[in-house]
C-alpha positions in Angstrom: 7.1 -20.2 17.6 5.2 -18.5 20.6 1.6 -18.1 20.7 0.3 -14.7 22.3 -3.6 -15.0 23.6 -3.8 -10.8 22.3 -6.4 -10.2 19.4 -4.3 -8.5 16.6 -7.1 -5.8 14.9 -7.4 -5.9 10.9 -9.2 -3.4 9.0 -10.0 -2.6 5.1 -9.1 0.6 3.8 -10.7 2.6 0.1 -8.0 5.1 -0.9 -8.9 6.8 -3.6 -6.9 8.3 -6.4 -6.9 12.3 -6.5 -3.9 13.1 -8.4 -0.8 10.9 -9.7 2.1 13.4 -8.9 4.6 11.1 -11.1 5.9 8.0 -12.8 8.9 6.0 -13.2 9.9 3.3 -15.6 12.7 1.8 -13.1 12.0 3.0 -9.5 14.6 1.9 -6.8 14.2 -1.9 -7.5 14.1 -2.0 -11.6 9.8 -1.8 -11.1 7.4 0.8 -12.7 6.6 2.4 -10.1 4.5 5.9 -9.3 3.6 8.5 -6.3 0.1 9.4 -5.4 -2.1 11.7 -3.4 -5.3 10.8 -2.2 -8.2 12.8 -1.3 -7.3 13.2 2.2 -4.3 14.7 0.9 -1.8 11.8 1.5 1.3 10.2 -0.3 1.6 6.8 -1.2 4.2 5.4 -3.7 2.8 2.3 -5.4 5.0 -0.3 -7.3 4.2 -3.1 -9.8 5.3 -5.3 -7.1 1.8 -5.1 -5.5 -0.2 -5.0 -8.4 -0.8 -7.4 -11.7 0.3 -6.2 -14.9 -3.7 -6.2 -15.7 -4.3 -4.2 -12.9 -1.7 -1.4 -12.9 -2.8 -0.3 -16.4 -6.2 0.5 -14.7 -4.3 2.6 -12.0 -4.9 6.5 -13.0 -6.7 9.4 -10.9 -10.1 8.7 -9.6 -9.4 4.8 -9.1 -10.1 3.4 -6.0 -7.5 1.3 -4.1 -8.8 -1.0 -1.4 -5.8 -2.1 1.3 -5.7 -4.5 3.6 -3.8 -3.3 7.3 -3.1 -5.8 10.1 -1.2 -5.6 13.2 1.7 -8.2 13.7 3.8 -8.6 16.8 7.6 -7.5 16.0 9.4 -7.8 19.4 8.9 -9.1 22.5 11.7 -8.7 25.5 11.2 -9.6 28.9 10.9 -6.7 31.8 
């Protein structure tokens, strides 16, 4: 594996919860799955996948989601 000498950023995100637009029992992989907006006026679609069963239950409008983002290198070709 190649090691690059770059610094990759990370940074914590607080969405939080203004409306839950819908809900599925079996979204497109079998999971409970639903579609938000939050208050910047964004879509997300969450699934169970990310989230323990405890967890989801708690999951209605006015929670707070925090997510983690982090850059990755994908490619690299040579010029």
């Amino acid at each position: 594996m190649s090691e690059w000498g770059i610094k990759l950023k990370g940074r914590k995100e607080i969405i939080q919860i203004q409306k839950v637009l819908r809900t599925w029992k079996r979204h497109s992989q079998g999971l409970p799955a639903m579609e938000i907006v939050d208050t910047w006026g964004r879509k997300y679609t969450l699934t169970t996948v990310d989230f323990n069963s405890d967890k989801w239950k708690k999951i209605k409008e006015g929670s707070r989601i925090e997510v983690e983002i982090g850059e990755s290198i994908r490619n690299a070709i040579i010029l």
